[in-house]
C-alpha positions in Angstrom: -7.0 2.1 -34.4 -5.4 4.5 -36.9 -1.8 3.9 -34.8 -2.3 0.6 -34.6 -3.0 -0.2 -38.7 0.1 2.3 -39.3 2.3 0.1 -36.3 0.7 -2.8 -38.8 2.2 -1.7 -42.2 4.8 0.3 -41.6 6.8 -0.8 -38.3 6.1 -4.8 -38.4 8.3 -5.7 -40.9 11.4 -3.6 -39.5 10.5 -4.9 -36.2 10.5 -8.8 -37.4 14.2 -8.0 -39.6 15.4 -6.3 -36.1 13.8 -9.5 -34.1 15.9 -11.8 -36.9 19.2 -9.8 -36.8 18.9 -10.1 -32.9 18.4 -13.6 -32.9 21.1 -14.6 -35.1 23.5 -14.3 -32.2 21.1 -16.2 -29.9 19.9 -19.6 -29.8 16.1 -21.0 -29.4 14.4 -20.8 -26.3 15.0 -24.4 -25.6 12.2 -27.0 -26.1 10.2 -24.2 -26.1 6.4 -23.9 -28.1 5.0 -21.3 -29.7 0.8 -22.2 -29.9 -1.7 -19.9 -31.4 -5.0 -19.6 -29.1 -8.7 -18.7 -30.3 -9.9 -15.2 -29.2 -12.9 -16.3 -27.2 -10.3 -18.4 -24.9 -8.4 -15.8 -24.2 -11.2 -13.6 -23.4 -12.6 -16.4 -20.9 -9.0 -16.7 -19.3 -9.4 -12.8 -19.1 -12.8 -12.7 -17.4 -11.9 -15.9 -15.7 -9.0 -13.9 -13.8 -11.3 -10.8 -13.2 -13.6 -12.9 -11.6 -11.1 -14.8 -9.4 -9.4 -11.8 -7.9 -12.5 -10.4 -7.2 -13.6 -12.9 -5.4 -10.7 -13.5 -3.0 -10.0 -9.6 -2.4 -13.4 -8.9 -2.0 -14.6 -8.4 2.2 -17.6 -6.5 3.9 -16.6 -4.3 6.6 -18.8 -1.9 9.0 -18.5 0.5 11.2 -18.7 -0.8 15.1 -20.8 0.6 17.4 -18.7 2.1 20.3 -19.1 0.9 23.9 -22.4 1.5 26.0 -22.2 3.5 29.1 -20.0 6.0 30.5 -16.5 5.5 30.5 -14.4 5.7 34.0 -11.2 7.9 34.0 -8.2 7.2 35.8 -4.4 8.0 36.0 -2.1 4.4 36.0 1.6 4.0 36.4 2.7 2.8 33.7 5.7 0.5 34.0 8.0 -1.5 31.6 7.9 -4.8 31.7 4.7 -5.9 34.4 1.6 -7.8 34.5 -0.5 -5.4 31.9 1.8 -3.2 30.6 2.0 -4.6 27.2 0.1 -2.1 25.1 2.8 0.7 26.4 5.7 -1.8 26.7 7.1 -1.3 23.1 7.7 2.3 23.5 9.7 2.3 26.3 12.9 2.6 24.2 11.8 4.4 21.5 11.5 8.1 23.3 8.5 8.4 24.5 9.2 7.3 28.6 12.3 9.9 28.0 9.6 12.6 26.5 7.0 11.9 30.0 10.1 12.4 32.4 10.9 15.6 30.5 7.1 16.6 31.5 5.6 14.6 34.9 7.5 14.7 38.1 6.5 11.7 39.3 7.0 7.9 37.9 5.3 8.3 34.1 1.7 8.1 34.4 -1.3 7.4 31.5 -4.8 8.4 31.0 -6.9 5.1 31.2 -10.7 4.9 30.1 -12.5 1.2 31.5 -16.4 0.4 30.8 -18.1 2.7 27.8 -17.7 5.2 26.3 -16.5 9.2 26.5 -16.0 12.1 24.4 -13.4 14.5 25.1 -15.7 17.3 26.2 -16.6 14.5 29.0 -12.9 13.6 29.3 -11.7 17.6 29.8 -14.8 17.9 33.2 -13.5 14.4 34.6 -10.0 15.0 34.7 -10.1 18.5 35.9 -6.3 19.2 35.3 -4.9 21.5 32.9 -1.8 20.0 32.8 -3.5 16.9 31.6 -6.3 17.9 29.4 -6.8 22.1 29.1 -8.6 23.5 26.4 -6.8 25.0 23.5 -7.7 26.9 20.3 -10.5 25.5 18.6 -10.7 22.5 20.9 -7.9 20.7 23.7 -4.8 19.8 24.0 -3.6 16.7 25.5 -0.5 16.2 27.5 -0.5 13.0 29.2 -0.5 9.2 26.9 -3.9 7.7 27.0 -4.7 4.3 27.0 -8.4 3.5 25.7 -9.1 -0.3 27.1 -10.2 -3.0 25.5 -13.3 -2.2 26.5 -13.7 1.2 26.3 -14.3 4.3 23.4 -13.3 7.8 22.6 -15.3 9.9 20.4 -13.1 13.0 19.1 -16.3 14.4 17.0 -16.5 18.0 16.0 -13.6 19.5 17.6 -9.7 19.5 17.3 -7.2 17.4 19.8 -3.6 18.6 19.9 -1.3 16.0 21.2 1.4 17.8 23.2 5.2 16.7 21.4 6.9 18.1 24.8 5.2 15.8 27.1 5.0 12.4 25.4 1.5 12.4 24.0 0.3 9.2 22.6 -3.1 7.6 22.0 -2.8 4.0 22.3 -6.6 1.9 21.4 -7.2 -1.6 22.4 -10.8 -0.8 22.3 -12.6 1.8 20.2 -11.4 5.0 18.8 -13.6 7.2 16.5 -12.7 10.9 14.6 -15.7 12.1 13.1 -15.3 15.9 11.3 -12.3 16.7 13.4 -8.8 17.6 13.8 -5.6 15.2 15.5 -2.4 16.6 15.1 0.5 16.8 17.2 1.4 20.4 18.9 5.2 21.2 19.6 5.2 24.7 21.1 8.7 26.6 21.9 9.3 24.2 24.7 12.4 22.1 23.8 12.5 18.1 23.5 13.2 16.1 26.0 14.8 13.3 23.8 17.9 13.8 21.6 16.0 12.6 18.8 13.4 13.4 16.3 9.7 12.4 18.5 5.9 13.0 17.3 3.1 11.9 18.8 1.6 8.9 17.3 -1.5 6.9 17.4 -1.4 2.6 17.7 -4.3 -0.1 18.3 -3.7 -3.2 19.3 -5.7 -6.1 17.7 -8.9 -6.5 18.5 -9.4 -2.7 19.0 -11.9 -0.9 16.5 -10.3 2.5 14.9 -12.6 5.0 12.5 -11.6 8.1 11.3 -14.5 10.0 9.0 -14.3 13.3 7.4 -11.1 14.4 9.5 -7.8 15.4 9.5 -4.3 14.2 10.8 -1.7 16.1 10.6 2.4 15.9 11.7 1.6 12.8 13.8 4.4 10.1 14.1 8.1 9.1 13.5 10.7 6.7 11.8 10.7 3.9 14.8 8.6 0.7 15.3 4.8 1.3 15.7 5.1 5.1 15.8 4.9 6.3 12.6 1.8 7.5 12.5 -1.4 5.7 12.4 -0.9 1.9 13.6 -2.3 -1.1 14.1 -0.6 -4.4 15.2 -0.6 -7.6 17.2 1.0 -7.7 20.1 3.8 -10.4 21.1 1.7 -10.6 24.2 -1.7 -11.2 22.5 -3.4 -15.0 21.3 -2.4 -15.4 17.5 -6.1 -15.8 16.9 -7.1 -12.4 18.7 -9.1 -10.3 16.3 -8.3 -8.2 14.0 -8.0 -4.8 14.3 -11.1 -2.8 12.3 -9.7 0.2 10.5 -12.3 2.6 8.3 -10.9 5.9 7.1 -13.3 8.3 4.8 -13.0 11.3 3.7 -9.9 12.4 5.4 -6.8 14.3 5.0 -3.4 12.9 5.9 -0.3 15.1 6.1 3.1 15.7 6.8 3.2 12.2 9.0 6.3 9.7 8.8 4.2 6.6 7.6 0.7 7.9 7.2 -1.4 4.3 8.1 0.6 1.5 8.7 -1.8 -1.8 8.9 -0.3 -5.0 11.0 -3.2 -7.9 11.6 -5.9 -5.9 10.4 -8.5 -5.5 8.2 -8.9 -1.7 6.7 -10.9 0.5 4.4 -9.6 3.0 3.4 -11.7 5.5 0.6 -11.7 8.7 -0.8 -9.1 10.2 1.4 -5.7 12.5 0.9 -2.3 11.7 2.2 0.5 13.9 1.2 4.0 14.3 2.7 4.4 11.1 3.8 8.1 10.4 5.2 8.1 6.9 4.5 5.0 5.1 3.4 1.6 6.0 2.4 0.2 2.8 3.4 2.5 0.1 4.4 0.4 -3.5 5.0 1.4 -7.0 6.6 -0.6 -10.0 7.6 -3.7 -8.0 6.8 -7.0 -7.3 4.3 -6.9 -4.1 2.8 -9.4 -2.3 0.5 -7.9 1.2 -0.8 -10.2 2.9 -3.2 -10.5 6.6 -4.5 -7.7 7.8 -2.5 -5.4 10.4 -3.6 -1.2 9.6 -2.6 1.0 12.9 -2.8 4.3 12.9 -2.3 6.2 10.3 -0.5 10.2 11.6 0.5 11.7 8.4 1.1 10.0 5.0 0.2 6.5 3.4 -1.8 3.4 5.0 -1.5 2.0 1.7 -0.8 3.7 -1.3 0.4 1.9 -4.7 0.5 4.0 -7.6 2.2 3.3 -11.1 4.2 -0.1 -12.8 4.4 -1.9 -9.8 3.0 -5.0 -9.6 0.5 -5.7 -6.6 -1.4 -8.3 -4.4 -3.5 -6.1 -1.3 -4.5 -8.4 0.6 -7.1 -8.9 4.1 -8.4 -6.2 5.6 -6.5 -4.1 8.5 -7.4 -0.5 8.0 -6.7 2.1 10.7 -7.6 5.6 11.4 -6.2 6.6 8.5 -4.8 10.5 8.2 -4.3 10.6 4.5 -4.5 7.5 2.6 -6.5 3.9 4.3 -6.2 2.9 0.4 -5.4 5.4 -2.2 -3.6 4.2 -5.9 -3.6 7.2 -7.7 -1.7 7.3 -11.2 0.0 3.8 -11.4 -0.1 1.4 -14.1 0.0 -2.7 -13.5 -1.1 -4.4 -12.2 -3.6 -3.8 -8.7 -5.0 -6.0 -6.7 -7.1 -4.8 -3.1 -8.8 -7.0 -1.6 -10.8 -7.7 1.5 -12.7 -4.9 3.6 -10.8 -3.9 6.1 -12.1 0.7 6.4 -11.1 3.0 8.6 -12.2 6.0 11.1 -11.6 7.7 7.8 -9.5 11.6 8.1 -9.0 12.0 4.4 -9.0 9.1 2.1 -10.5 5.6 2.5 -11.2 4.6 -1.0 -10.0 7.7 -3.1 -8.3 7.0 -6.7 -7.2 9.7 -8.9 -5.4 9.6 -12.3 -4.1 5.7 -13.6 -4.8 3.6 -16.5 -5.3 0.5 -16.4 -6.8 -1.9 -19.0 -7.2 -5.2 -19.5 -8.6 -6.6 -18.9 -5.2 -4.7 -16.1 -5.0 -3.9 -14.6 -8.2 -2.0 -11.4 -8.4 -3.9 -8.7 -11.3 -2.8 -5.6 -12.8 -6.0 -4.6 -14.3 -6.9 -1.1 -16.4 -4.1 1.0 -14.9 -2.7 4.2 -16.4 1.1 4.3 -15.1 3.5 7.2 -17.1 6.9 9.2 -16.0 8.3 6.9 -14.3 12.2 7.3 -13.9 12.4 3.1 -13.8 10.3 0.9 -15.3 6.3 1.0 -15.1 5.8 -2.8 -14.3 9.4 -4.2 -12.3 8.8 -7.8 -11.2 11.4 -10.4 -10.2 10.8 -13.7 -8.6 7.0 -13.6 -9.5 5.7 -16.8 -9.9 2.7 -15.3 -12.0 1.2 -12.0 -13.2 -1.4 -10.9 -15.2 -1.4 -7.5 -16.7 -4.8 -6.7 -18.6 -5.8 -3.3 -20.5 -3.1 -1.3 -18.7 -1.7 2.1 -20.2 1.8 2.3 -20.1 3.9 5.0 -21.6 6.6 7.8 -20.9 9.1 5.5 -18.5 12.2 5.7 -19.0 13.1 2.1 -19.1 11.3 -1.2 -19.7 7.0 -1.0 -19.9 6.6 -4.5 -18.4 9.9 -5.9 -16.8 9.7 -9.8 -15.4 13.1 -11.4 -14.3 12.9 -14.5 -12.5 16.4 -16.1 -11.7 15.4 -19.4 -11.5 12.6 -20.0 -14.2 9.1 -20.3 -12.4 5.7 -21.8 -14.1 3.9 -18.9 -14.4 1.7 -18.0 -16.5 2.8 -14.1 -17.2 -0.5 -12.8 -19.1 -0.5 -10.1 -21.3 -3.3 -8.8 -22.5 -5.3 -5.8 -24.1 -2.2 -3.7 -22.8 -1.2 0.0 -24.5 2.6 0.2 -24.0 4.9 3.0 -25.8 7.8 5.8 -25.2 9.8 3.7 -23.1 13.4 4.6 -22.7 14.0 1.1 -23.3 12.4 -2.3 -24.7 8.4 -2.7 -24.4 8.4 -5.6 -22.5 11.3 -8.1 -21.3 10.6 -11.5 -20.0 12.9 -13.8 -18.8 12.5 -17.1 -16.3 8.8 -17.6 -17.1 7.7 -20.8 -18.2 4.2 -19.9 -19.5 3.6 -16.6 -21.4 0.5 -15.6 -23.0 0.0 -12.3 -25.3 -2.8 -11.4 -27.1 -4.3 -7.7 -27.6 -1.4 -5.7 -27.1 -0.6 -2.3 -28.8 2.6 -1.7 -29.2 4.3 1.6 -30.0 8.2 1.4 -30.6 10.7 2.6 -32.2 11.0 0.2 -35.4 15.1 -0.3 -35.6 16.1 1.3 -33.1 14.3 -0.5 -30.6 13.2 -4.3 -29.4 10.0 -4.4 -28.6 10.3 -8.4 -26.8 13.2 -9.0 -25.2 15.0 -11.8 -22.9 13.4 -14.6 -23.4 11.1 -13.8 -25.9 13.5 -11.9 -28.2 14.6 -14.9 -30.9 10.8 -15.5 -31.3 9.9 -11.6 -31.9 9.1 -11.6 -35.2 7.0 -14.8 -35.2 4.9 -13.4 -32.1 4.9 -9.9 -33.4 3.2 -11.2 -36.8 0.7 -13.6 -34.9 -0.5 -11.0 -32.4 -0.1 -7.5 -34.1 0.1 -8.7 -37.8 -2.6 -11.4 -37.6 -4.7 -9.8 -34.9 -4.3 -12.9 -32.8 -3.2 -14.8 -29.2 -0.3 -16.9 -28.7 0.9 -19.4 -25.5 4.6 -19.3 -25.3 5.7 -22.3 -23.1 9.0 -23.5 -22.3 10.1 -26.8 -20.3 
C-alpha cells in the first residue's frame, strides 16, 4: 500500500501531464465513453467470471479398470494400406517401416495383445523370443512394435521397458495402457540407424483407448514428425467422429529429453504434479480436447511453447511452473472453449509469457487469466491479438521487457478486455496497450512506471490516460471504456 499511496502523490500528476502532452497530437477515441462503475459491480463481474470459467473447464475423470482375463499374444503382418491396418498406417512414411526392415528379415511384423489383459513379465514367458522381448537391466527390452487392441491392456508396473531405437520399437494403444512406478524410455545401443533420419521410439493411442501413467518415468521417447513425438493421442481418419475419447491420467511422473513430451488430439487428460524438462518442441501441445494441468513443473523447452492450446479445446491450466520456454510458456491459438490459467507461476520465456492469437470467447466460454505470477520475459508477459475478449484478474506482472498486457486486434472486436486487481511494473516498455477493443473495463490495478519517461496506457487508451489514471489510481475507483 505504501507504493501505491507514493504512485498516488508523487507519479499521478506527471503521468496525467505525460498522458495530456501525448494526446495533443492524437484525437479522441471516437464516440467513445468513459463511465465510472460502483465497486461492488465490478467485484460481482469479477466473481461472476470466476464462477463461469469454472464451471465450463471443470470435468471428472477416473482411472479405468483394465481388461478382464488373460490377454492372447500373437505376431501380425502389418501392411500399409489394408483392411485393419489403420492404427500403424500413418507411420509407414515417417521411418519406422524403414527402422523394422533394418531389424526383421521377413515382411515387418507387430506384437498384438486381443481379449484381457497382460503384464510384461507375462508377455516376456508368452513370446519366448529374445529377439522380441529379452530381459535387460533392471527389466526388458523390446524390439518389435506392439499393438495393444481395442480390447486389450498392458500393465508395465514395477519394472523398466526399453524400447529398442535400432529395430522400430513403438507402442501403439487402442485399448488400455497403464505405467505404474516404472521406467519407458527408448534404448539406442552402438548399432547404427536404419533410417537416414533422426527416429525414437514413440508411444500413440487411438481414441477410444485408455492411457495412465502413475509415479513413472519417460525418458528420450519420440521425434519431430506427425504422431511421434512422444506421448500421443489422436483420432484416426479411419475412426466414427463420435468414437470416444481417449482417457489420459499422468501423476507423479517425470518427463525428459522427449521431442513433444504429451501431445493430446480428441482427448480428455489429467495431467498433475508431474516434471517435464527438455522438451524439443512442446510440453503439452492440445487440440479438440479437455485438459486439466495442475501442479506440474515445465523446464526447458528448445524450440516452441511449453503449452499449446488450439481448436475445440477446454482448459484448467493452474499452479504450474513454467520456465525456459523458447517461444511463450502458454500458447492459446485458434482456439475455441473455455480456458482457465490460474496461479502459474512463468518466467525466463524468450518470447512471451502468455501469447494468444486468433480467439473467441464467449460467455459460455470465457477465456481467464486469473492470479498468475509471470516475470523475465524477453517479450511481453500478456501478447494477445485478435482476441475477442480477455479477462486478466490479480495477476503479477513485472520484469518483461516490453509491454505487461499487450491487446491488438486489427479489426476492432466487442470485447470486453477486463482488467482488474492486476500488479504490473519494470516493463521495458508501456504497462498496458490496448487497441481494437470495444469494451474495456479497469478497476484495481497497481501500476508502477516510470512517471515521464514512460506511458502507462497506450493505443487506444492513451488520449484518455490521465482521466482513467485519476478515476482508478487517484480516486480508488472502476471505469467502463466503450467505444462504437
Amino acid at each position: 500500500m505504501a507504493a501505491l499511496a507514493r504512485f498516488s502523490v508523487t507519479c499521478l500528476a506527471a503521468l496525467c501531464l505525460a498522458g495530456t502532452a501525448h494526446a495533443a497530437s492524437q484525437t479522441l477515441p471516437v464516440n467513445a465513453s468513459v463511465t465510472a462503475l460502483p465497486q461492488d459491480q465490478r467485484q460481482l463481474k469479477v466473481d461472476q467470471l470466476r464462477q463461469q470459467v469454472r464451471q465450463a473447464v471443470a470435468f471428472q475423470q477416473g482411472e479405468r479398470p483394465r481388461p478382464a482375463g488373460r490377454a492372447s499374444v500373437s505376431l501380425q503382418p502389418m501392411f500399409s494400406a489394408q483392411a485393419g491396418s489403420w492404427p500403424f498406417e500413418p507411420f509407414v512414411n515417417n521411418g519406422l517401416f524403414r527402422a523394422i526392415a533394418g531389424y526383421q528379415a521377413h515382411h515387418p511384423q507387430v506384437v498384438q495383445l486381443r481379449g484381457g489383459s497382460i503384464t510384461l513379465a507375462q508377455l516376456h514367458d508368452a513370446l519366448d523370443d529374445p529377439r522380441i522381448l529379452k530381459r535387460y537391466k533392471d527389466g526388458y527390452l523390446l524390439s518389435y512394435p506392439l499393438l495393444i487392441g481395442a480390447d486389450a491392456g498392458l500393465l508395465i508396473e514395477g519394472t523398466s521397458l526399453y524400447l529398442s531405437s535400432y529395430s522400430g520399437t513403438a507402442l501403439i494403444n487402442q485399448g488400455w495402457l497403464g505405467l505404474n512406478q516404472s521406467n519407458l524410455e527408448s534404448m539406442a545401443g552402438d548399432q547404427p540407424s536404419a533410417t537416414e533420419r533422426a527416429w525414437r521410439p514413440f508411444v500413440v493411442a487411438w481414441a477410444g483407448s485408455h492411457t495412465q501413467v502413475l509415479g513413472s518415468t519417460l525418458k528420450r521417447l519420440g521425434y519431430n514428425a506427425n504422431l511421434s513425438r512422444g506421448l500421443t493421442t489422436a483420432l484416426s481418419a479411419q475412426q466414427a467422429a463420435g468414437t470416444r475419447l481417449a482417457t489420459v491420467i499422468i501423476r507423479d511422473s517425470h518427463f525428459s529429453e522427449m521431442s513433444s513430451a504429451v501431445e493430446l488430439q480428441h482427448s480428455q487428460a489429467t495431467i498433475s504434479t508431474s516434471q517435464f524438462e527438455q522438451s524439443q518442441q512442446y510440453a503439452i501441445d492440445v487440440r479438440d480436447s479437455q485438459l486439466k494441468l495442475q501442479g506440474n513443473q515445465l523446464r526447458g523447452i528448445d524450440n516452441n511453447s511449453g503449452v499449446r492450446l488450439r481448436g475445440q479445446t477446454r482448459a484448467w491450466v493452474e499452479g504450474n511452473l513454467i520456465l525456459g520456454a523458447a517461444k511463450a510458456a502458454i500458447e492459446v491459438s485458434e482456439q475455441q472453449g473455455a480456458v482457465l490459467l490460474a496461479s502459474n507461476r512463468i518466467g525466463d520465456s524468450r518470447g512471451n509469457g502468455i501469447q494468444l492469437r486468433n480467439l473467441a470467447p464467449s460467455v459460455a466460454a470465457p477465456l481467464v487469466i486469473d492470479d498468475n505470477l509471470l516475470a523475465s520475459s524477453q517479450g511481453s508477459a500478456v501478447d494477445a491479438s485478435e482476441v475477442g475478449a480477455v479477462a486478466l484478474l490479480d495477476n503479477r506482472i513485472g520484469n518483461t521487457s516490453e509491454y505487461a498486457v499487450s491487446v491488438r486486434n486489427s479489426t476492432p472486436l466487442p470485447g470486453p478486455l477486463v482488467l482488474s486487481g492486476n500488479r504490473l511494473g519494470q516493463v521495458g516498455k508501456a504497462l498496458v496497450r490496448v487497441e481494437g477493443v470495444r469494451d474495456v473495463v479497469l478497476g484495481a490495478n497497481r501500476y508502477e512506471g516510470k512517471p515521464l519517461l514512460q506511458n502507462l496506457l497506450i493505443g487506444d487508451l492513451l488520449p484518455l490516460q490521465g482521466q482513467l489514471l485519476e478515476a482508478t489510481v487517484g480516486q480508488g475507483g472502476t471505469v467502463r471504456v466503450q467505444q462504437q
